[in-house]
Each structure stands twice: as structure tokens, then as C-alpha cells.
Wavefront OBJ file of the C-alpha trace (Angstrom):
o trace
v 6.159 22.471 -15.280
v 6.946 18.719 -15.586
v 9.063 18.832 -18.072
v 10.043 21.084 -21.032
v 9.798 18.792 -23.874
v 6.790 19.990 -26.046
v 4.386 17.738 -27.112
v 4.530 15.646 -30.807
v 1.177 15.947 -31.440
v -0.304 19.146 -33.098
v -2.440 22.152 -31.517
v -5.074 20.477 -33.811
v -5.562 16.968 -31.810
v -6.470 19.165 -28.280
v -9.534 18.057 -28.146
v -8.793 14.276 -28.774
v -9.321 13.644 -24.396
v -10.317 16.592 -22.071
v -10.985 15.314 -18.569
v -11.028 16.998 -14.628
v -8.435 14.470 -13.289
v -5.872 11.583 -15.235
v -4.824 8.841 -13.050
v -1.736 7.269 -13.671
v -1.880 3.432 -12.750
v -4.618 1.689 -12.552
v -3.901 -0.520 -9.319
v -5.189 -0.983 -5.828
v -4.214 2.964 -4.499
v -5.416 4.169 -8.177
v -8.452 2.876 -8.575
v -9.366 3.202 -5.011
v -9.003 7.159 -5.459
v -11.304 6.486 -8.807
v -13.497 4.839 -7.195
v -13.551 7.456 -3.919
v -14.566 9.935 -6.456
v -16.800 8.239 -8.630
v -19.766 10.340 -7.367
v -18.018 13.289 -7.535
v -18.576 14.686 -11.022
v -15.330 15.050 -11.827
v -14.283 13.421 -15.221
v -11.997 10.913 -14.195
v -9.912 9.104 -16.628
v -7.334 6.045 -15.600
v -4.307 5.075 -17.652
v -3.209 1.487 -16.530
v -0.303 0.200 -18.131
v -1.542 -3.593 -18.904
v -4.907 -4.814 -19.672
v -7.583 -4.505 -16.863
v -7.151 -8.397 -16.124
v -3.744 -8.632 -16.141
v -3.724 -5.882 -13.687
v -5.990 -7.905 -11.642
v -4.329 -11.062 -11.841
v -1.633 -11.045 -9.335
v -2.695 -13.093 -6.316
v 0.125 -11.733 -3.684
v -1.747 -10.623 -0.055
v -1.523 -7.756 2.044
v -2.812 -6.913 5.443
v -5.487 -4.332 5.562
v -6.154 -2.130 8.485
v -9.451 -1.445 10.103
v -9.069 2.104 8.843
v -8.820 0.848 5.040
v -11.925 -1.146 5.715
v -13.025 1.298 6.572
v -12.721 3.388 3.808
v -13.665 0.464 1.493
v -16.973 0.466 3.492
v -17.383 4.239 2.751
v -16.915 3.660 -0.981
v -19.707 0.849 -0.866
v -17.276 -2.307 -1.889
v -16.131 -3.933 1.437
v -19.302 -6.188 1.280
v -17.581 -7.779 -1.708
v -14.468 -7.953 -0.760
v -14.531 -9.327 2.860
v -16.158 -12.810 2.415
v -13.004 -13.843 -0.092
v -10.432 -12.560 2.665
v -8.497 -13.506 5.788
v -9.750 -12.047 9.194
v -7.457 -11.472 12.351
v -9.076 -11.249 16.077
v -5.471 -11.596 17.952
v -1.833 -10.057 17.065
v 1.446 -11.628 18.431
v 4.959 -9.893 18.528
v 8.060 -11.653 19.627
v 11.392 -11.209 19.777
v 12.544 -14.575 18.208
v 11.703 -17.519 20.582
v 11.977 -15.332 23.622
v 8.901 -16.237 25.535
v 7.497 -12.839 26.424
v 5.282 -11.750 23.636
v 3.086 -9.093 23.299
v -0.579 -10.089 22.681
v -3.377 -7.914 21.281
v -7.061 -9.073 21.073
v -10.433 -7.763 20.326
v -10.776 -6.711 23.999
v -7.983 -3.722 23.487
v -10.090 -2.223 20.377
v -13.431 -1.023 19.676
v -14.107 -3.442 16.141
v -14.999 -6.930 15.264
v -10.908 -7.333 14.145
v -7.983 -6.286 14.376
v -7.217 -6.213 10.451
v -7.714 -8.583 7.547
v -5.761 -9.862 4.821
v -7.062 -9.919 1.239
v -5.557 -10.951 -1.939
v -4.647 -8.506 -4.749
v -6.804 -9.684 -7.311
v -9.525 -9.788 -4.872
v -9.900 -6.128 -4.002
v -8.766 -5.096 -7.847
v -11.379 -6.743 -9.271
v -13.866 -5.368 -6.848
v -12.706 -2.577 -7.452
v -12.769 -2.507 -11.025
v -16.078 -3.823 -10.777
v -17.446 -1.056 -9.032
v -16.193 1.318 -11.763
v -17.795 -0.263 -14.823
v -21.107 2.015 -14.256
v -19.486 4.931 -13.488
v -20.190 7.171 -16.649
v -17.747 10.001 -15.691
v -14.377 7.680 -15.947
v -12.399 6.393 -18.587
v -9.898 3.326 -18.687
v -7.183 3.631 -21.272
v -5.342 0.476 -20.976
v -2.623 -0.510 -22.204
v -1.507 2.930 -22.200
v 2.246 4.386 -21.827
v 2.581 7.670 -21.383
v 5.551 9.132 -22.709
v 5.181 13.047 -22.066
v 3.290 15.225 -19.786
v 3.509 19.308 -20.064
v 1.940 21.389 -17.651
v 0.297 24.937 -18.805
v -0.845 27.368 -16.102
v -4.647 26.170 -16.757
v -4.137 22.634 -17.600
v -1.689 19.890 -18.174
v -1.537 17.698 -21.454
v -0.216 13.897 -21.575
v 1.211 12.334 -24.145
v 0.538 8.957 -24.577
v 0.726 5.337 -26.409
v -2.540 3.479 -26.450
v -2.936 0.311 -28.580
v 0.134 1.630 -30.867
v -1.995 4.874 -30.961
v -0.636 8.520 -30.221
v -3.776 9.977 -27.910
v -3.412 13.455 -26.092
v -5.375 14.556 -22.672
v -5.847 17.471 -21.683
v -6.655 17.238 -17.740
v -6.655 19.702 -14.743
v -4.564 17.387 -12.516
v -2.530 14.038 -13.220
v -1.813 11.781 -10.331
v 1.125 9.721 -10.086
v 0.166 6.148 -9.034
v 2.079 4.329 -10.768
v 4.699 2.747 -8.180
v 7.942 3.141 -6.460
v 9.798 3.319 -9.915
v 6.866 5.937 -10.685
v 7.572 7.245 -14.695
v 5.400 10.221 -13.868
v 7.716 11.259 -10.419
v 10.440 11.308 -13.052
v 8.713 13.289 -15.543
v 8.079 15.978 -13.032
v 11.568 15.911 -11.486
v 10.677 15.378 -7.891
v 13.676 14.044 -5.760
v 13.067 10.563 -3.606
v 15.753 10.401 -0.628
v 16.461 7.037 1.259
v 17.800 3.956 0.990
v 18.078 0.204 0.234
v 18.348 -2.120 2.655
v 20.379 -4.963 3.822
v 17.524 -7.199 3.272
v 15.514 -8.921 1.008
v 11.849 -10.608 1.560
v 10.631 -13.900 0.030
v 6.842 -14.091 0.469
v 4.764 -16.943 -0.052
v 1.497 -19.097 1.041
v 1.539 -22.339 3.275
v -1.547 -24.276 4.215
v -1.466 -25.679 7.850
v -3.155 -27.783 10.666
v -3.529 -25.204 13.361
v -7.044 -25.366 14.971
v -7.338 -21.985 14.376
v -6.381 -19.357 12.289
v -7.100 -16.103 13.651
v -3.659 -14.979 14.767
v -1.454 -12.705 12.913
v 2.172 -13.236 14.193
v 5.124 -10.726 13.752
v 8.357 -12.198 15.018
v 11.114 -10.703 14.797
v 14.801 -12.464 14.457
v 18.336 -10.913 14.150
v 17.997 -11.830 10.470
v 14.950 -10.138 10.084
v 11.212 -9.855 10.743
v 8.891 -12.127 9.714
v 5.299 -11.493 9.176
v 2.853 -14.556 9.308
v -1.206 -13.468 8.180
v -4.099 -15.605 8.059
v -5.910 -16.303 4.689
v -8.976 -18.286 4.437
v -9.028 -21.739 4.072
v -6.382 -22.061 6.632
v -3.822 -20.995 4.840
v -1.184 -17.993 5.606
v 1.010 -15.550 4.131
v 4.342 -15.301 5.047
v 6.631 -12.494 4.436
v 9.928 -13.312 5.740
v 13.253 -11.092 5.882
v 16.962 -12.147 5.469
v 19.844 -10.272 3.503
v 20.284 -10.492 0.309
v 22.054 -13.694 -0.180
v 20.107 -15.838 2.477
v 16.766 -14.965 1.151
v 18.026 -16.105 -2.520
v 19.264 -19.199 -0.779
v 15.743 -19.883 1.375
v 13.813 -18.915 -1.680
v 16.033 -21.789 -3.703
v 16.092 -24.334 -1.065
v 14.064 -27.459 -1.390
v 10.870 -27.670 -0.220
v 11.281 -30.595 2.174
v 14.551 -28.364 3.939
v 12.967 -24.655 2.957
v 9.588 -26.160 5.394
v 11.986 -27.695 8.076
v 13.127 -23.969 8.346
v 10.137 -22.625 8.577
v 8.324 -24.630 10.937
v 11.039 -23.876 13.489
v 10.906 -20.009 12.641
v 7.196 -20.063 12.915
v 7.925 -22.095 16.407
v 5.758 -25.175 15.035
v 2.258 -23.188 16.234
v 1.015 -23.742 12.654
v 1.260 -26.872 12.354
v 2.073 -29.283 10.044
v 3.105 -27.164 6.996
v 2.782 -27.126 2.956
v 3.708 -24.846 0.597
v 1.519 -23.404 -1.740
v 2.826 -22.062 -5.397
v 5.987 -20.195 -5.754
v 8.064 -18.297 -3.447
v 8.599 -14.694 -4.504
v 11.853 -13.042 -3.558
v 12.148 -9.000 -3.418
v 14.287 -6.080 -2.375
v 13.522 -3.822 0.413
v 13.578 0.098 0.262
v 12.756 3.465 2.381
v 11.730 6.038 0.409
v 10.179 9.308 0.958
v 9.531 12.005 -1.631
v 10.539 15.589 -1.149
v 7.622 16.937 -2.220
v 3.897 15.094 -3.060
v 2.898 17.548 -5.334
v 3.654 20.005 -8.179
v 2.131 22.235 -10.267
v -1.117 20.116 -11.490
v 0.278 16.611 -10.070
v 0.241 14.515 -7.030
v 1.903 11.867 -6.147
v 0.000 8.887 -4.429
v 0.862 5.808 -2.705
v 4.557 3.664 -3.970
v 5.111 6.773 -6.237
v 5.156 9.430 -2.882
v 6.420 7.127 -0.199
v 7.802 3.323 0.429
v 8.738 1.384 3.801
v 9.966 -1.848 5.209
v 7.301 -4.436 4.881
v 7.204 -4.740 8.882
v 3.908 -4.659 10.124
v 2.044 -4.509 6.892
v 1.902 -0.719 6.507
v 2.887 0.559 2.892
v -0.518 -0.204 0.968
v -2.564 0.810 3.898
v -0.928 4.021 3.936
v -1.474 3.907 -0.010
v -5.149 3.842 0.568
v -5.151 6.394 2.678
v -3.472 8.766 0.461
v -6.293 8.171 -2.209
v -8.868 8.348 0.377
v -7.658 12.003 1.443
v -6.877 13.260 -2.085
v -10.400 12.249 -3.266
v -11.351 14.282 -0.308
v -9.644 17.558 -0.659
v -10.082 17.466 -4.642
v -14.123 16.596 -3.944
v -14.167 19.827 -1.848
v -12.201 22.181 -3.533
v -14.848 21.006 -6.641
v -17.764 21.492 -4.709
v -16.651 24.926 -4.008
v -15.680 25.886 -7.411
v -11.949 25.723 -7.225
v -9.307 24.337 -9.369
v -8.359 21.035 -8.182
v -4.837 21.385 -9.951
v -4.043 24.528 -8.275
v -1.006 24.752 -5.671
v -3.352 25.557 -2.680
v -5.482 22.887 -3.006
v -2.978 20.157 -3.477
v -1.309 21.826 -0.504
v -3.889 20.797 2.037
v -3.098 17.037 0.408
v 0.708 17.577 0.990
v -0.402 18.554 4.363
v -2.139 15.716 5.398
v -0.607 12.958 4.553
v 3.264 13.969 3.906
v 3.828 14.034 7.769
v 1.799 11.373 8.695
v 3.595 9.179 6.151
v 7.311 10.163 7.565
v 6.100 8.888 10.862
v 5.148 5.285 9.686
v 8.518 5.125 7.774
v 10.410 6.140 10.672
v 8.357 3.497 12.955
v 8.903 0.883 10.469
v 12.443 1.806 9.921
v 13.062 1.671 13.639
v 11.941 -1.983 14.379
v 13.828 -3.323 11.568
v 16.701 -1.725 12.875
v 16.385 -2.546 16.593
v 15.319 -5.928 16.042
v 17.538 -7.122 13.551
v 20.892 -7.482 15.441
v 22.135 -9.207 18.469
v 23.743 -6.770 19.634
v 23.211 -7.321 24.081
v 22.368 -3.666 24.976
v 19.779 -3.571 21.682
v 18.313 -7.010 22.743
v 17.979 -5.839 26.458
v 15.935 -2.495 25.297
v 13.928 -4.223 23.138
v 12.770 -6.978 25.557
v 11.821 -4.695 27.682
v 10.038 -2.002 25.487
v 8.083 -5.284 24.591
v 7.198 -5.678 28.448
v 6.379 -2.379 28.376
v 3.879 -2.851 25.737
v 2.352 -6.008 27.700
v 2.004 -4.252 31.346
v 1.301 -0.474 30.564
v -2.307 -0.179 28.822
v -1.793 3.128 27.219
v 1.173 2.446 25.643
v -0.146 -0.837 24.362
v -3.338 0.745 23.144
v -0.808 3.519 21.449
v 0.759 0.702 19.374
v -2.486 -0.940 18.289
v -3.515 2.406 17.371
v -0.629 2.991 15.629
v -0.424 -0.314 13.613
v -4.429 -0.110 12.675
v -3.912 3.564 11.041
v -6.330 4.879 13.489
v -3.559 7.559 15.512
v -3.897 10.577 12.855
v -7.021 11.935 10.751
v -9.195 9.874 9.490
v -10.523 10.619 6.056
v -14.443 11.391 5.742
v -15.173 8.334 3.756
v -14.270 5.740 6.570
v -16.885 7.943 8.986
v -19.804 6.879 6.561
l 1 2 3 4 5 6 7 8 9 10 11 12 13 14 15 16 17 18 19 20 21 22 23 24 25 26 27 28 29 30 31 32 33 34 35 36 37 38 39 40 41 42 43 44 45 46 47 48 49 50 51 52 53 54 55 56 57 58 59 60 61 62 63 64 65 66 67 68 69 70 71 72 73 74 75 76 77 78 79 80 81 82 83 84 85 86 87 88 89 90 91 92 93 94 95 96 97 98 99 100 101 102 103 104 105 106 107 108 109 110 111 112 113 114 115 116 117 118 119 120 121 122 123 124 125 126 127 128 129 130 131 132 133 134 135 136 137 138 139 140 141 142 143 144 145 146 147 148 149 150 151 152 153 154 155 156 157 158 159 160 161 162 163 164 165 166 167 168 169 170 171 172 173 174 175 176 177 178 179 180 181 182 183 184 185 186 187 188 189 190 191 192 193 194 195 196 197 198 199 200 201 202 203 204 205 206 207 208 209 210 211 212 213 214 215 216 217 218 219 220 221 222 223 224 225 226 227 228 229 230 231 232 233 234 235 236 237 238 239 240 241 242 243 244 245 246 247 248 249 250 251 252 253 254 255 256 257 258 259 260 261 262 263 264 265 266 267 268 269 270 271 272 273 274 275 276 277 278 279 280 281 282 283 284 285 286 287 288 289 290 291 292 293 294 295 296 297 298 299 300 301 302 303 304 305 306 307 308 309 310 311 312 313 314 315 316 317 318 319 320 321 322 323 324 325 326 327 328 329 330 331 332 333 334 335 336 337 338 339 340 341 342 343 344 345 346 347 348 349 350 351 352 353 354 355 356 357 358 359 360 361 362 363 364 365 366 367 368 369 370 371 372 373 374 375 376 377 378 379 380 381 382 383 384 385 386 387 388 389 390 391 392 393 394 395 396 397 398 399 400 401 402 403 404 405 406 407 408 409 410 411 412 413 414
């Protein structure tokens, strides 16, 4: 039972919503599970907290695996998507400006690319997009919902839409509504781990490099710093310092902030300029104890969070959806409840373990990379020349960092 509050609304306004499935948050991991079930025939409604284009509007990037594109190819949008986005053939990892690096092309995987990076209002609005037609889904939005109660059958949410009380009454809600996630709360599911040390400022520079096909993850005592290729060579650069030195970089002027940069970035970009505003924001592991509860899951942000190194939280965001849509599209087709324990169980399952092992990975670089501490630096250089000389652990990281080690959801084997 999410919480023991009973709802405001009378016995008499039941029937105001009845749907299979409410999603809570409408952003990239919620409307990718929408959009994974939209031939389904479950009734599918979405309750996004600010207007559909506001959603859309932020224009922050993130690196997308092969897997997710994957699974963006299975739902039938990655054709829309992927002439707007950044493409990467080559991956570089360094430990500062130590010369060894590791170096991962084409010729180590089976695909076109190693990964892409794509805009968040791009792949929103595709999304979006692709949901209009669908005549078995809802958007409420704005909506706030302010109560959920779960029954043994059902579950009823309490919301604010427009300044208007609504009710639903759904089989299943689903949490995807961030790392501060309202519904988590609701439901009283504990999230154990911690802040870190560090803060990231991201932001977009346009450069002179030839080419722009590279994405670079270098690593310094301060922190890591991510470097992905956009179109119209331009990057985006996520780069880690504590707390107080990323407030500084983010506040230094531009002239000084790009002197910095170019000699982090080791002046293989080019000459450098900075495009819009630099965006400065904490860093947190978080893990929930459990994913689900009696008629709820919890998906992407709202389940899980992890150090930006390597690009990993929304990918494993969109893999959650992907698996959900598949265990809930099964459990339909065979005439089960898709809010009962069992099924979510097999959801839990799935992707709670794999999850933990991506935080832990990502938890582990920052931590053995940012320090300068002899022993640590020793290790590290030479688990990186490990990485270069022995081909089956190098092909283990690539796996690893393109989502392709554990199982892979039905829709990306369309």
C-alpha cells in the first residue's frame, strides 16, 4: 500500500480515468516505456509535470549506447532521431596527460559506432511525436499528483490537472519521475548511497579539429572529464571538480574558463568557443532497495543514479523501460495482472542487479582515478595497459560501456 492517506475525492468520481498502466513523468525513460508499449493494448496514460514542450525543451546531451539505439530502432523512431545527433567511431581513455591511452575503434565491435550523442529535446520530441497516433494513451500535463492508494485489484491517483482534482484508477503506476522521484516517496521505498565530493559543469564548445569522431574520457585527480561529439563540430563536455572548483570554473571568464580547457582537453580540439551557458550540478550514487511494490515500479533516476563517468545513467534508464514494457507486454498477452507482485518480480529481476553493477563500475573509476595517490596511479596505469595489450579484456570493457554484457531486451533484436 503506498500510503494510507485516503483519497479526497468521493466513491462517486471512480470512473473519472480507468486505465491498464499510469506513467509518472513524461521524459526520455517515460515516454520511451510509452512508446515500447504503444502496440500493446494496454491503456496507457502519462502524467508529465510541465507542458509537453516545455518538457521537450531542454537542449542538454547525453551519450547513447548502441544497445539504446538499438532499442529506439525496435520502437520504429531511431530513423528520426539519428540524422540530428552526434556519431562516435573511436573512444579514448587517459589518465590525465599520461601518454598511454586506451583506444577503441570500429574494428573491436560488430556496428557502424561505437555510440552517439543526441540532444534532449531531440529524442523527446521524437518521441512525443511518435505517440500522438497512439489511441490507447493519454497525456495529462501539467499534472501533480498528490496521492496514490493502492487496493488489492487496483491503485487510484490523486491528482492536480489544470487546477482540476482528476482521479485514475490504474492497474500499475510507474515511477519515472527522477532522482527526487514524488512517487518513490509516496510508496516509502528507501534509496541508500551517497553524495559525492564532486560537482559537474557541462556545456557545448565548437572547435577546429579536422574531425570529430572521437569521444574522449580523461580522467584527472580532480575528476573525469567526458568530451562527446555533436554535429556541426561541436562537443559536449562534462567535466568534474569538487564542489567549490566547479562553481569557480563555471564562474570564470570565458577568455580564462577556455585557456583551462584547452589544456585539459590537451589542445586536440582545437581552437575552442563556447557555446551558451555552462550548467553546474551535484553528483550522487543511488540505488533503491527495492524497484517495485505492490502495483508500482520504479524506472530509471527514480530506481537508480550514478556518477556521470562514461555516460551510463540514461542508457541504463532506457533499458529499464525497454524491459518493463517487455515483461508487462507478456504477462498481458497471457492474461495476467501486470500490477501483481510476480510479474513485477521478473522486472526487479532483471534489471536491479544489472544496475548495481554499472554503479559499482562507475563508482570505482571515479574513485581510483581521482587521487594522486602513487600506489593508485601505478594500478591504474597499468590496468589501462592491460586494457590496450589483452584483447579480451579490452573487448570486456567495450562491452561493458556499450550495455551489450547482460540481456538484451526483445525490442533491440527487431
Amino acid at each position: 500500500m503506498l500510503v494510507k492517506k485516503q483519497p479526497e475525492i468521493s466513491s462517486a468520481d471512480l470512473a473519472d480515468l480507468d486505465c491498464d498502466l499510469a506513467i509518472v513523468g513524461g521524459g526520455i525513460v517515460g515516454a520511451t516505456l510509452a512508446a515500447a508499449l504503444k502496440d500493446s493494448g494496454l491503456r496507457i496514460i502519462i502524467i508529465e509535470a510541465r507542458p509537453l514542450e516545455v518538457a521537450a525543451a531542454k537542449t542538454q546531451a547525453y551519450a547513447f549506447s548502441p544497445l539504446s539505439s538499438r532499442i529506439y530502432q525496435g520502437i520504429g523512431i531511431w530513423d528520426k532521431i539519428v540524422p540530428y545527433i552526434g556519431k562516435y567511431s573511436n573512444i579514448s581513455l587517459s589518465d590525465g596527460d599520461y601518454p598511454q591511452q586506451v583506444k577503441f575503434g570500429t574494428k573491436d565491435f560488430s556496428g557502424e559506432y561505437l555510440g552517439y550523442v543526441a540532444q534532449h529535446n531531440i529524442v523527446l520530441t521524437a518521441l512525443q511525436k511518435h505517440l500522438v497516433d497512439c489511441p490507447n494513451l493519454t497525456w495529462l500535463c501539467p499534472g501533480e499528483v498528490t496521492n496514490v492508494v493502492t487496493e488489492k485489484t487496483f491503485s487510484l491517483i490523486e491528482l492536480k490537472v489544470n487546477q482540476s482534482k482528476r482521479l485514475i484508477k490504474t492497474k500499475l503506476v510507474v515511477g519515472a519521475d527522477g532522482a527526487r522521484s514524488h512517487i518513490r516517496s509516496l510508496a516509502g521505498i528507501k534509496a541508500r548511497g551517497w553524495k559525492y565530493w564532486q560537482s559537474c559543469v557541462a556545456f557545448t564548445i565548437k572547435h577546429t579539429a579536422l574531425e570529430n569522431n572521437t569521444a574522449f574520457e580523461r580522467f584527472w585527480p580532480s575528476g573525469p572529464m567526458g568530451v562527446l561529439p555533436l554535429p556541426g563540430n561541436r562537443c559536449q563536455i562534462v567535466w568534474t571538480h569538487p564542489h567549490a572548483e566547479a562553481k569557480a570554473l563555471a564562474e570564470l571568464n570565458e577568455t580564462d574558463f577556455l585557456a583551462k580547457l584547452q589544456t585539459y582537453t590537451g589542445g586536440v580540439l582545437g581552437d575552442l568557443e563556447l557555446v551558451g551557458d555552462r550548467l553546474v550540478f551535484p553528483v550522487q550514487l543511488m540505488q533503491c532497495d527495492r524497484y517495485i511494490s505492490s502495483r508500482l515500479a520504479l524506472v530509471g533516476d527514480a530506481a537508480h543514479c550514478c556518477h556521470p563517468v562514461g555516460g551510463q545513467g540514461l542508457n541504463l534508464g532506457i533499458r529499464d523501460a525497454a524491459s518493463l514494457a517487455q515483461v508487462l507486454q507478456t504477462a498481458h498477452h497471457q492474461g495476467q495482472d501486470i500490477g501483481d507482485l510476480k510479474v513485477l518480480r521478473r522486472y526487479e529481476g532483471w534489471r536491479k542487479i544489472e544496475n548495481l553493477a554499472i554503479l559499482g563500475f562507475t563508482d570505482l573509476l571515479d574513485r581510483m582515478f581521482s587521487n594522486n595517490w602513487l600506489p593508485m596511479v601505478v594500478f591504474r596505469r597499468l590496468g589501462l595497459w592491460s586494457i590496450s595489450y589483452l584483447k579480451p579484456l579490452k573487448i570486456f570493457a567495450l562491452k561493458l560501456m556499450t550495455g551489450l554484457l547482460g540481456k538484451t531486451p526483445k525490442l533491440a533484436q527487431r
